[in-house]
Residue frames as a rotation matrix with the C-alpha (Angstrom) as fourth column:
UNK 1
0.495 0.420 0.761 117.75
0.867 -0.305 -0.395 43.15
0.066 0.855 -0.515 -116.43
UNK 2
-0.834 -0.520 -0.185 120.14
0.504 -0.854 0.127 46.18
-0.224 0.013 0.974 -117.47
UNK 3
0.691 0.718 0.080 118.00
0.702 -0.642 -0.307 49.69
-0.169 0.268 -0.948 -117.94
UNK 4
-0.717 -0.590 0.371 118.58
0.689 -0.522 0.502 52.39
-0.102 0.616 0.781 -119.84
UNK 5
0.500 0.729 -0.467 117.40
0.227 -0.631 -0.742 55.68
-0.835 0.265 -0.482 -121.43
UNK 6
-0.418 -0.437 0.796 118.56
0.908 -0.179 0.378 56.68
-0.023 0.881 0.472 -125.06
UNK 7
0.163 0.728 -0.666 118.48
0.435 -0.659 -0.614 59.99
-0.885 -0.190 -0.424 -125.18
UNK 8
0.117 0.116 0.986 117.05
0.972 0.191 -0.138 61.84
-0.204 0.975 -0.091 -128.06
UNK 9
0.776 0.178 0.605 117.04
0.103 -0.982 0.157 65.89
0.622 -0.060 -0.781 -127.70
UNK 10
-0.066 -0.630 -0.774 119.57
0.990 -0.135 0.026 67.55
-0.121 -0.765 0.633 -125.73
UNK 11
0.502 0.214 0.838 118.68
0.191 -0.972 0.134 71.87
0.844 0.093 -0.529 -124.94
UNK 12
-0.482 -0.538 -0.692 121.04
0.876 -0.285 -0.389 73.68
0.012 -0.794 0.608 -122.65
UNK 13
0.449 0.885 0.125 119.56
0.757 -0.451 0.473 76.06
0.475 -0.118 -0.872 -120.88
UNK 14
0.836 -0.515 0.190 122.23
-0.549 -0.773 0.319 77.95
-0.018 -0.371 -0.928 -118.73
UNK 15
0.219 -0.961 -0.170 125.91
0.387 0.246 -0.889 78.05
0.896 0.129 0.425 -118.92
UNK 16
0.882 0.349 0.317 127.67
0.008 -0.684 0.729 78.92
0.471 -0.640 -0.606 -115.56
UNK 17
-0.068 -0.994 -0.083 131.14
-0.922 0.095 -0.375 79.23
0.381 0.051 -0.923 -113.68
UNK 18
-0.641 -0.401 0.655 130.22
-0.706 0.644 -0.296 76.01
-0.303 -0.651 -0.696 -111.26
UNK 19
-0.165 0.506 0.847 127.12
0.462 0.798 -0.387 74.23
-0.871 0.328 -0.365 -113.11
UNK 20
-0.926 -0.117 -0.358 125.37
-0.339 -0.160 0.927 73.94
-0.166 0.980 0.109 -116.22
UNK 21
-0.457 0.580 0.675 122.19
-0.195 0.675 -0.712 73.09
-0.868 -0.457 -0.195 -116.77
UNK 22
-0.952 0.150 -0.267 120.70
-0.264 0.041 0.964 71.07
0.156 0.988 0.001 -119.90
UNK 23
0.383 0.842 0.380 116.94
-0.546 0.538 -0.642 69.49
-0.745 0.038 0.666 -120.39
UNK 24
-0.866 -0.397 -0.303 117.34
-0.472 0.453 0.756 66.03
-0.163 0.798 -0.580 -122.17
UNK 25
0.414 0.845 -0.338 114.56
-0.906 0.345 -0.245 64.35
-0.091 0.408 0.909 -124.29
UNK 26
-0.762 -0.571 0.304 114.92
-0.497 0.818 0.289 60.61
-0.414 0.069 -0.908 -123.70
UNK 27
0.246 0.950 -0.190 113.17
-0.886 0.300 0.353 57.81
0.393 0.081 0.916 -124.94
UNK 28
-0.161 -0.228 0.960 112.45
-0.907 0.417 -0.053 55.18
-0.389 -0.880 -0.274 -122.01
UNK 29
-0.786 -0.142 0.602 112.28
-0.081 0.989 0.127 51.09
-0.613 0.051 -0.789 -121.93
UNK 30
-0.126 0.941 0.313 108.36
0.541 0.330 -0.774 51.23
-0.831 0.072 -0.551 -122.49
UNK 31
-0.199 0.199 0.959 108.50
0.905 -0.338 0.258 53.51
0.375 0.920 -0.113 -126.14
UNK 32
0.762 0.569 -0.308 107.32
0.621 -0.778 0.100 56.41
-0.182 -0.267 -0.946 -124.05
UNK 33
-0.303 -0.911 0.280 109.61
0.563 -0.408 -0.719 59.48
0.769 -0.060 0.636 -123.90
UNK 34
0.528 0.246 -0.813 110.12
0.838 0.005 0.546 61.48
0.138 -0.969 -0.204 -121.17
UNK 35
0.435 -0.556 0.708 112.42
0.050 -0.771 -0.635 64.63
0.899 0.312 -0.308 -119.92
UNK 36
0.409 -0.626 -0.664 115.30
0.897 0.144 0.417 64.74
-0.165 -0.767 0.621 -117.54
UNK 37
0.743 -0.467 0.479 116.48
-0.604 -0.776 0.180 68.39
0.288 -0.423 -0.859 -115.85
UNK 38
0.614 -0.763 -0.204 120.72
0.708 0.646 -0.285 67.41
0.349 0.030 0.937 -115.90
UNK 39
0.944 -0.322 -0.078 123.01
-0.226 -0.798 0.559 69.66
-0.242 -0.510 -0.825 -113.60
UNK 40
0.378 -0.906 -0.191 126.28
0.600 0.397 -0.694 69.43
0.705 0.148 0.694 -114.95
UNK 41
0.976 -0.114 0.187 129.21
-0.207 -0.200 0.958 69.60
-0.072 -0.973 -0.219 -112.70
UNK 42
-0.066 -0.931 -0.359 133.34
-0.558 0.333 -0.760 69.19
0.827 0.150 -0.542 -113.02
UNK 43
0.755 0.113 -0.646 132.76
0.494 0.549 0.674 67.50
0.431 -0.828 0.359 -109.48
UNK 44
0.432 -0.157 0.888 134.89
-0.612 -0.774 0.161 67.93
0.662 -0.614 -0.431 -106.80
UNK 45
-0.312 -0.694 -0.649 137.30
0.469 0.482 -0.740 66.35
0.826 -0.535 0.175 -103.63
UNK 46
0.752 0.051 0.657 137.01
-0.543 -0.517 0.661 66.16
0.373 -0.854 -0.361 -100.24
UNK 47
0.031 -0.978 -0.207 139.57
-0.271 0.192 -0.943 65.85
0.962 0.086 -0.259 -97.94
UNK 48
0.962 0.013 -0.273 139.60
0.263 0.231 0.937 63.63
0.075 -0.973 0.218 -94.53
UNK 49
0.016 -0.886 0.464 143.05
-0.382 -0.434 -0.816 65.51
0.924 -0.164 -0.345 -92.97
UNK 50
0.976 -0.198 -0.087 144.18
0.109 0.103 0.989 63.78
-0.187 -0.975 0.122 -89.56
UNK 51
0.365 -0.805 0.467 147.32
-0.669 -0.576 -0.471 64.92
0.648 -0.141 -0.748 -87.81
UNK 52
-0.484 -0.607 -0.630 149.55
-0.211 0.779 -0.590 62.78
0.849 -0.153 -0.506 -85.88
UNK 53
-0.966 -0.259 0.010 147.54
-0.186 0.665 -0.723 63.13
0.180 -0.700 -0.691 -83.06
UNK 54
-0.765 0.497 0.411 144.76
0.622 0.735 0.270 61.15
-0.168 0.462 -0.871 -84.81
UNK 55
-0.292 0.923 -0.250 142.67
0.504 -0.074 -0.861 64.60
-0.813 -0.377 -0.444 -85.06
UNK 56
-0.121 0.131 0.984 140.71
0.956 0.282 0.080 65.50
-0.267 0.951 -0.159 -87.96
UNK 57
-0.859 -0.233 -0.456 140.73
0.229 -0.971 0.064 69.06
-0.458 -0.049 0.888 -89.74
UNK 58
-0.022 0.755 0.656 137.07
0.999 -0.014 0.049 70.56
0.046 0.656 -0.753 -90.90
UNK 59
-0.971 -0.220 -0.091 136.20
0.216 -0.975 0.048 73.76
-0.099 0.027 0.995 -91.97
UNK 60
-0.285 0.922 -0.261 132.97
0.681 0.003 -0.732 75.95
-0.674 -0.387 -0.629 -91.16
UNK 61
-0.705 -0.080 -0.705 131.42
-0.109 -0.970 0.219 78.29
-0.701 0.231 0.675 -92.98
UNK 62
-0.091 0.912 -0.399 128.31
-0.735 -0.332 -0.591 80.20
-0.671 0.240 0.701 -94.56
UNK 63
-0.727 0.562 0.394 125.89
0.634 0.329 0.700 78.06
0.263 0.759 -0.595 -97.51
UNK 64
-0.849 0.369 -0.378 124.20
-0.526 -0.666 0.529 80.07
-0.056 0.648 0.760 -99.20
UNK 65
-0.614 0.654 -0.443 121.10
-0.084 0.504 0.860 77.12
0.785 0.565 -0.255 -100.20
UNK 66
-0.217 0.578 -0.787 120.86
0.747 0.617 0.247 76.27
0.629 -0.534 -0.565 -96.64
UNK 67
0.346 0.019 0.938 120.98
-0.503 -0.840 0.203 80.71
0.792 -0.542 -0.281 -95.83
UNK 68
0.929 -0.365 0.066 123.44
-0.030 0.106 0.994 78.74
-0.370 -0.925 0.087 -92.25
UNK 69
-0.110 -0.799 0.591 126.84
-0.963 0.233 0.135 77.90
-0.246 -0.554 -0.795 -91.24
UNK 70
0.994 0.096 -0.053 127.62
-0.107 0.955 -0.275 74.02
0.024 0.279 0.960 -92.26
UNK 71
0.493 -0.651 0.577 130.42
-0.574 0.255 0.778 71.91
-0.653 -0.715 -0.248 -90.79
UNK 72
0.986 0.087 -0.144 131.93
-0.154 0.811 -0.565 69.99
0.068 0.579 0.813 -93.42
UNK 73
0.130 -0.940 0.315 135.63
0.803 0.286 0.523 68.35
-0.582 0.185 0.792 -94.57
UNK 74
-0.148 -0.624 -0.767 137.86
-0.525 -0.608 0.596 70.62
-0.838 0.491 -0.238 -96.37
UNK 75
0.206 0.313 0.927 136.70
0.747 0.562 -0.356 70.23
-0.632 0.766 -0.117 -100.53
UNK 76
0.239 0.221 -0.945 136.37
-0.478 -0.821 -0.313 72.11
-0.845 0.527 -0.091 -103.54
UNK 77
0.771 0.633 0.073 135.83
-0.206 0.357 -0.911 71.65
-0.603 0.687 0.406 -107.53
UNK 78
-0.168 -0.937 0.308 137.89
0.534 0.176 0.827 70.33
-0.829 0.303 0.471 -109.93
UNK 79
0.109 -0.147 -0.983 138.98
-0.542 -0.838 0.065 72.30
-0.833 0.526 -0.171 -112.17
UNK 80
0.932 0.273 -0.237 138.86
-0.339 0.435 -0.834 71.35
-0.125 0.858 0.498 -116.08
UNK 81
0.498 -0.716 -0.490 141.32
-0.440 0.278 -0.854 68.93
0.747 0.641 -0.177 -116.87
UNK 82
0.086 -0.455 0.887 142.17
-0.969 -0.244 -0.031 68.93
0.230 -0.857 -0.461 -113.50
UNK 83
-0.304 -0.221 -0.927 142.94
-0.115 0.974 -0.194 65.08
0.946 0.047 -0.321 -111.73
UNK 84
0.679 0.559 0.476 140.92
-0.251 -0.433 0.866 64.87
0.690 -0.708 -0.153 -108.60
UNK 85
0.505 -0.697 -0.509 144.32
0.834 0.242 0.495 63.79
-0.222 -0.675 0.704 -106.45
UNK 86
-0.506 -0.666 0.549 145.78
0.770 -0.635 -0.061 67.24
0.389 0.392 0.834 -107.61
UNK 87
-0.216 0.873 0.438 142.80
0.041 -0.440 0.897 68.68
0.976 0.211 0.060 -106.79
UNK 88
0.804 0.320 -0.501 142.44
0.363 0.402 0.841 67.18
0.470 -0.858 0.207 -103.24
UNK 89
-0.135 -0.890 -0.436 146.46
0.985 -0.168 0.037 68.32
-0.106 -0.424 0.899 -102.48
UNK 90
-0.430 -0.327 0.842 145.56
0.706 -0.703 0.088 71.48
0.563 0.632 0.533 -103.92
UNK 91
0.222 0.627 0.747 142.48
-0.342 -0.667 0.662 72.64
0.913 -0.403 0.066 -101.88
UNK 92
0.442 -0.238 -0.865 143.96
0.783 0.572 0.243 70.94
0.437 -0.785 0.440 -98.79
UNK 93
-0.508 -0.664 -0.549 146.90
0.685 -0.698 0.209 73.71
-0.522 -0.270 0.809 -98.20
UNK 94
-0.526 0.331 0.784 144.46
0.074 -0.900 0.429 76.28
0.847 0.284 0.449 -100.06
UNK 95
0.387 0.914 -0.118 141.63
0.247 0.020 0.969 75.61
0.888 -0.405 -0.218 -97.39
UNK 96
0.840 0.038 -0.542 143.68
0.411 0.608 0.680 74.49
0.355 -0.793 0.494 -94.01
UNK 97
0.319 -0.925 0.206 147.28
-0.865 -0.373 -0.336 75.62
0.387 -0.072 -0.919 -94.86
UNK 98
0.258 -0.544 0.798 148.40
-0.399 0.692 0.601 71.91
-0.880 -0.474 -0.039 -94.87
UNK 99
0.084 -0.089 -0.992 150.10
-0.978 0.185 -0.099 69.59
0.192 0.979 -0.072 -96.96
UNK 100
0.875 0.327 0.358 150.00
-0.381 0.920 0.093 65.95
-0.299 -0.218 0.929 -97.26
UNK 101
-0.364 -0.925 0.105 153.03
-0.829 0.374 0.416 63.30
-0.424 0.064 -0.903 -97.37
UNK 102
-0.988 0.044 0.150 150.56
0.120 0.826 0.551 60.72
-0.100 0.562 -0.821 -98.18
UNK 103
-0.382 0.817 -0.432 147.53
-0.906 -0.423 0.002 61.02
-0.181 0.392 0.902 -99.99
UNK 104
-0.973 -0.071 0.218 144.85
0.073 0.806 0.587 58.06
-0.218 0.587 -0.779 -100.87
UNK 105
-0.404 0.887 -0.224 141.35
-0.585 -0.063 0.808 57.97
0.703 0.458 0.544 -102.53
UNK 106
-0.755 0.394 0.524 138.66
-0.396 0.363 -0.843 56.47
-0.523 -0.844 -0.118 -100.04
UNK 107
-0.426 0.597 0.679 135.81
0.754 0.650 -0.099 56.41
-0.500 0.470 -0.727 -102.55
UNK 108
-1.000 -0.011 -0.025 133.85
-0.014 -0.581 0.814 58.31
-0.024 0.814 0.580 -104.64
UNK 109
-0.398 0.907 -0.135 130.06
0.623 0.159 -0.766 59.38
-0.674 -0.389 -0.628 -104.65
UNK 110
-0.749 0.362 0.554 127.49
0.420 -0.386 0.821 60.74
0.512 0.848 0.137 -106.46
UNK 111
-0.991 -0.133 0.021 126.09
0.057 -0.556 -0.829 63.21
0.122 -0.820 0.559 -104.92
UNK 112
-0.346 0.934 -0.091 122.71
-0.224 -0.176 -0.959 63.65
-0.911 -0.312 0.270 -106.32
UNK 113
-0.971 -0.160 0.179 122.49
0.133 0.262 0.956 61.22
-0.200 0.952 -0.233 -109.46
UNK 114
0.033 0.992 0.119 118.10
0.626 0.072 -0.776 62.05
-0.779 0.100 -0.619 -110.10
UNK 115
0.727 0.659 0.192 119.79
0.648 -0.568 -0.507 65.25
-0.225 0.494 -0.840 -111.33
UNK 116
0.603 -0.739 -0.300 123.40
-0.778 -0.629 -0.014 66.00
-0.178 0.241 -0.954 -111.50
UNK 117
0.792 -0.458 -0.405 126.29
0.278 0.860 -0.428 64.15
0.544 0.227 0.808 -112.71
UNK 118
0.343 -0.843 0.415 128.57
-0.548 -0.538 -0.640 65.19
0.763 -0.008 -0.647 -110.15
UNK 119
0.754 0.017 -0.657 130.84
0.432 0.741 0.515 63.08
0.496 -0.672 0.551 -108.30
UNK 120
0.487 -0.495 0.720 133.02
-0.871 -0.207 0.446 63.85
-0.072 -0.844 -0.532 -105.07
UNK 121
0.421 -0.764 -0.490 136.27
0.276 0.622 -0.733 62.24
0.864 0.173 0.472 -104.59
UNK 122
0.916 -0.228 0.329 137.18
-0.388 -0.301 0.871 61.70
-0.100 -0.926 -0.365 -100.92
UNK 123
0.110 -0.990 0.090 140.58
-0.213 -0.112 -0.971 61.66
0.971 0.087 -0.223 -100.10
UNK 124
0.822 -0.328 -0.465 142.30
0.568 0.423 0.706 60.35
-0.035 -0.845 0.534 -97.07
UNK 125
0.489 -0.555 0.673 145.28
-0.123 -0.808 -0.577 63.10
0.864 0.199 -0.463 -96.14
UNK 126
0.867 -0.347 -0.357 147.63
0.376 -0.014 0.927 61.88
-0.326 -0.938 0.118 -93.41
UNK 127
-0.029 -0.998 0.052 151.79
0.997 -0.032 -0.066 62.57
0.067 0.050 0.997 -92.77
UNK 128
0.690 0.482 0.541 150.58
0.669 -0.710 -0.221 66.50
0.277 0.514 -0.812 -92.68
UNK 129
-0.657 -0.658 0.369 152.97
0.670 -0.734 -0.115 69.64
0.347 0.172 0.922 -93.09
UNK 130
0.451 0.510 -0.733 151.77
0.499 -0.824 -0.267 72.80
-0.740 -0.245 -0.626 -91.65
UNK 131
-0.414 -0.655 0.632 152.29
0.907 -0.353 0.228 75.48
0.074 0.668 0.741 -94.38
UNK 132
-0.756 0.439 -0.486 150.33
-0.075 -0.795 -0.602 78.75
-0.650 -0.419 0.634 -94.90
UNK 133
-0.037 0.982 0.183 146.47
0.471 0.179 -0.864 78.99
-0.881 0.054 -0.469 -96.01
UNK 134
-0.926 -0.135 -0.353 145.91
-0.238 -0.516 0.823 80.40
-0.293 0.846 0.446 -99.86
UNK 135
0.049 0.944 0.325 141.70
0.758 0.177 -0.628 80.40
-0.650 0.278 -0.707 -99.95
UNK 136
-0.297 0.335 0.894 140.15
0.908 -0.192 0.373 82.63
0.297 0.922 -0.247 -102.77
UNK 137
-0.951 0.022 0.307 139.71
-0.088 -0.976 -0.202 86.24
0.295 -0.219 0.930 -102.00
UNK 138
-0.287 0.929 0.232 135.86
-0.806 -0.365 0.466 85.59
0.518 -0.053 0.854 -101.80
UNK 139
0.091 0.213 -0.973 136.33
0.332 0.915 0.231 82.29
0.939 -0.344 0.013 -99.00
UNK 140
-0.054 0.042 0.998 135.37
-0.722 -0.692 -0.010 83.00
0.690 -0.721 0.068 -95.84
UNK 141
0.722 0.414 -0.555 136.26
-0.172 0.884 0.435 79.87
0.670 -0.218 0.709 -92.97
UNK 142
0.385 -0.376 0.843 136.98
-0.922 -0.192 0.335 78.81
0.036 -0.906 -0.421 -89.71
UNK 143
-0.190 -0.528 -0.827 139.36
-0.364 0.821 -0.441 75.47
0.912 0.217 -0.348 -89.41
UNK 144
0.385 0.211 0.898 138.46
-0.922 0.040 0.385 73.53
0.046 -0.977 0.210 -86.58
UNK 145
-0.542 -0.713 -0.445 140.60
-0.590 0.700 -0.403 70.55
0.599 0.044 -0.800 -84.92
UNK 146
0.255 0.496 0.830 138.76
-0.953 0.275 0.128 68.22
-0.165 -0.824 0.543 -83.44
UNK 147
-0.550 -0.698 0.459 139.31
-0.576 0.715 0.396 64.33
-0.605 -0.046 -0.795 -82.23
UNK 148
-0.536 0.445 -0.717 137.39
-0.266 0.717 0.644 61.46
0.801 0.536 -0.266 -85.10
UNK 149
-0.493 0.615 -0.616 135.50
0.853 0.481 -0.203 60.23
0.171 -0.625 -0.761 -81.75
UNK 150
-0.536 0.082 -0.840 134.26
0.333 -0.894 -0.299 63.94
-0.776 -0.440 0.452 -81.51
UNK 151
-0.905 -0.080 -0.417 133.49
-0.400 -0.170 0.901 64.24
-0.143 0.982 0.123 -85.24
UNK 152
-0.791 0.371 -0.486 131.55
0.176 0.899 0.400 60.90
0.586 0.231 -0.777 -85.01
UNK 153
-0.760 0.337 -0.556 129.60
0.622 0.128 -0.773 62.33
-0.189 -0.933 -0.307 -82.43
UNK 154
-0.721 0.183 -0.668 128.60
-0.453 -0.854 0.255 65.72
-0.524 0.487 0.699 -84.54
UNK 155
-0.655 0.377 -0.655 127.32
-0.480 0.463 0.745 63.38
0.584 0.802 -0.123 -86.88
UNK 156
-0.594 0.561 -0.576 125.24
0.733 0.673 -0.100 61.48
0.331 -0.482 -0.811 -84.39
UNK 157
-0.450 0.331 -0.830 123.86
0.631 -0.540 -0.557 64.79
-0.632 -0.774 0.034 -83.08
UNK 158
0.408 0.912 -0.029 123.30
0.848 -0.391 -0.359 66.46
-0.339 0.122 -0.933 -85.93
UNK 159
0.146 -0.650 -0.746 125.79
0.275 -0.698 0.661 68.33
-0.950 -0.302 0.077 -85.96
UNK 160
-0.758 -0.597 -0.264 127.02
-0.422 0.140 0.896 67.90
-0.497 0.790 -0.358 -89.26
UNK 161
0.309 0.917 0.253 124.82
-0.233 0.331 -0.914 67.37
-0.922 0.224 0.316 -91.89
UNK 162
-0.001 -0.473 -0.881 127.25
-0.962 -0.239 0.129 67.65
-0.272 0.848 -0.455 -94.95
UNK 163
0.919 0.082 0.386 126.99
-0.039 0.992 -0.119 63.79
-0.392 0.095 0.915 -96.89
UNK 164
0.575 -0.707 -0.410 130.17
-0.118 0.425 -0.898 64.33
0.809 0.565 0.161 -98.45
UNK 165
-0.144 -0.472 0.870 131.60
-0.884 -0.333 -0.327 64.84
0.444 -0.817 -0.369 -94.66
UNK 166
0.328 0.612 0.720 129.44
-0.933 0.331 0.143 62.46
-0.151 -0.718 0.679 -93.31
UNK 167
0.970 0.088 -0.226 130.47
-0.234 0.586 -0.776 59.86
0.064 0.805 0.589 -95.72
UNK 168
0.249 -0.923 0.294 134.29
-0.516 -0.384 -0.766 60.48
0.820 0.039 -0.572 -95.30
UNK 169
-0.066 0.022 0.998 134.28
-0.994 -0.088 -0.064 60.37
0.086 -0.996 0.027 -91.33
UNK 170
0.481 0.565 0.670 132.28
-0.795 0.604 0.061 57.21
-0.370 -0.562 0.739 -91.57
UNK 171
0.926 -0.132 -0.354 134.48
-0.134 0.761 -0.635 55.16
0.353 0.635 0.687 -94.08
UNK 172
-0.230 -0.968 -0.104 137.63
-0.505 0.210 -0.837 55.79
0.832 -0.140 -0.537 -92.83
UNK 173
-0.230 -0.140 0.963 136.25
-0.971 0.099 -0.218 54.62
-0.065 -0.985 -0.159 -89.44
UNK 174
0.783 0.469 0.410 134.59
-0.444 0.882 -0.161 51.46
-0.437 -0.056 0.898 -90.89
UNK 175
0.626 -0.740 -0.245 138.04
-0.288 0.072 -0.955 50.85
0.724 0.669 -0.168 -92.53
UNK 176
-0.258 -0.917 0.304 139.63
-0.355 -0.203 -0.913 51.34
0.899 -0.343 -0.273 -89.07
């Protein structure tokens, strides 16, 4: 059986630079109707970066939601219009100061579909150039090199808690 909602109402409530947020009026299988709080989102790219010698590049650095420090892959939002491989090459050598020779798409996720529509585009990022970093006047992050058996561990410990990281790490390894 396919499900659905048909929605009938649609009120935006805030406009912002990274979300949006609307309330939709739906009506549901059973005749009832219902309301659904919708974060909108351009999404966004992470970026698994290994270097020739097979180790992976993440970057630390303050969240705000979680008031810590949080280990994650090099990411960041696409921009309107943007293509999320442009996007992924772009914040790569903004974040890291690297470029890629070869780029490929791993998978895509939804990050938190109950209530946003935003999906993450992971990226695989090997063949890497060392250029120079070009973050946003208001990014603040440490780059840290570490080996994919080392990573994998973080994640087993705890370390890392980040799902678009977590996610990344773990596919390319179940791949490899």
């Amino acid at each position: 059986m396919k499900h659905s909602e048909k929605t009938i109402g649609t009120k935006k409530i805030f406009k912002g630079k990274i979300i949006n947020l609307r309330v939709d009026n739906v009506l549901l299988e059973n005749g009832n109707t219902s309301t659904r709080e919708i974060v909108e989102h351009n999404g966004g790219v992470a970026i698994l970066a290994i270097n020739k010698n097979g180790n992976v590049f993440l970057v630390k650095q303050f969240r705000k939601p979680f008031e810590k420090e949080l280990i994650e892959l090099p990411a960041g939002k696409l921009e309107s219009g943007e293509k999320p491989e442009e996007c992924a090459i772009r914040e790569l050598e903004e974040e890291i100061g690297y470029k890629a020779n070869k780029i490929e798409k791993l998978n895509s996720i939804y990050t938190s579909p109950g209530f946003s529509n935003e999906i993450i585009h992971i990226f695989l990022a090997l063949d890497l150039q060392k250029t120079k970093i070009h973050r946003d006047e208001n990014e603040f992050m440490d780059v840290i090199e570490i080996s994919l058996e080392e990573a994998k561990k973080m994640i087993d410990t705890g370390q890392i808690h980040d799902a678009k990281t977590i996610i990344g790490i773990l596919s390319f390894l179940l791949k490899n």
